[in-house]
C-alpha positions in Angstrom: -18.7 -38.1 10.2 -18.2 -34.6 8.5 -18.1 -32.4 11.4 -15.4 -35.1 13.2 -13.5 -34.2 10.2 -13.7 -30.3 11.2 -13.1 -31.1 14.6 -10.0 -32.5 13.9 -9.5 -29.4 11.6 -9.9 -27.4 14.0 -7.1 -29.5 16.5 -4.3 -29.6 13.6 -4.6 -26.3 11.7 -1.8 -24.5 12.5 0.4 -26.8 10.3 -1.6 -26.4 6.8 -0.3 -24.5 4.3 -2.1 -21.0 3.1 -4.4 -23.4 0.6 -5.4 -25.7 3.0 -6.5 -23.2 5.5 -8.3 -21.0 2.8 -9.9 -24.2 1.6 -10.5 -25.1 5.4 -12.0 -21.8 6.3 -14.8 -22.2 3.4 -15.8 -25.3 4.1 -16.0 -24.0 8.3 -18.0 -20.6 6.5 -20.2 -22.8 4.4 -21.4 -25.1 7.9 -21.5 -21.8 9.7 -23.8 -20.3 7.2 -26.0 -23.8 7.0 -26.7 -23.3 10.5 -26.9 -19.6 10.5 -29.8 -20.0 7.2 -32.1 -22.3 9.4 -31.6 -20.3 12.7 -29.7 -23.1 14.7 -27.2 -22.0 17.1 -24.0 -22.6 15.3 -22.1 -24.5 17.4 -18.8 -23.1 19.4 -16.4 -25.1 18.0 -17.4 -24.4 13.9 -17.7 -20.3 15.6 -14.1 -21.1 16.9 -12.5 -22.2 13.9 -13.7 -19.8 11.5 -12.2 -17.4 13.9 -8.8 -19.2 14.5 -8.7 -19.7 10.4 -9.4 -15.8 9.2 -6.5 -15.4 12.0 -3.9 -17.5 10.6 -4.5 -17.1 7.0 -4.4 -13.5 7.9 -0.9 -13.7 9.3 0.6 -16.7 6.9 -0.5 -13.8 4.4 1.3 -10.9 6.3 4.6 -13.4 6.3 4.2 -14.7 2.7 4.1 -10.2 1.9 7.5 -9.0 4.7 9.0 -12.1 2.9 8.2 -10.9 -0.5 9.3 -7.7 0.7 12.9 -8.8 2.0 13.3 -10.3 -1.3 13.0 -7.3 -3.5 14.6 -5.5 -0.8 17.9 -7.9 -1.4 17.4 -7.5 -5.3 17.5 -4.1 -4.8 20.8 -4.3 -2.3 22.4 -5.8 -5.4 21.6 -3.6 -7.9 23.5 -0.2 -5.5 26.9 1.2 -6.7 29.8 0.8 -5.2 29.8 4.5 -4.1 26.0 4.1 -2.0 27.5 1.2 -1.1 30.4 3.0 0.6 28.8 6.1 1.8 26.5 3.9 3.7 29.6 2.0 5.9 31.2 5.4 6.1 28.1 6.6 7.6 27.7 3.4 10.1 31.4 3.3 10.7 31.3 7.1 11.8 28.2 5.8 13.9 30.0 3.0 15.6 32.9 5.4 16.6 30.4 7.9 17.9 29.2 5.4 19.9 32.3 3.7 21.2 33.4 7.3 22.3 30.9 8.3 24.8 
């Protein structure tokens, strides 16, 4: 009954949130190591997913940090004078030109 519920885990993971995978991935780690303690093969599927799980919580975390990132990045966009504001479209207006030219 329990390991039909990882196996169906492992078919629909991709559309958990960060929780639900990090939750996901200990319960995968904790058969794993059940197996692994009493020197039974683990089987390829529990192998699989705590493979495919460290992936994608590793990546949903990278995207959760660039998003953080653009946000401060914005805040920061807001908070420039007027005068950065303006040497910067000088400076890609002259580059524009430059490149229309050749």
């Amino acid at each position: 009954m329990f390991l039909t519920q990882l196996k169906r885990v492992a078919e629909e993971f991709e559309r958990y949130d960060i929780d639900e995978a990090i939750a996901a991935l200990a319960v995968t780690n904790m058969v794993k190591a059940g197996f692994m303690e009493r020197e039974i093969e683990v089987p390829e599927y529990i192998a699989n997913l705590s493979r495919h799980l460290d992936k994608y919580i590793t990546v949903k975390a990278r995207d959760e940090l660039e998003r953080k990132a653009k946000k401060v990045d914005l805040q920061l966009q807001g908070l420039r004078s007027r005068d950065e504001v303006r040497q910067d479209l000088l400076a890609e207006q002259k580059r524009l030109k430059d490149a229309l030219a050749k």
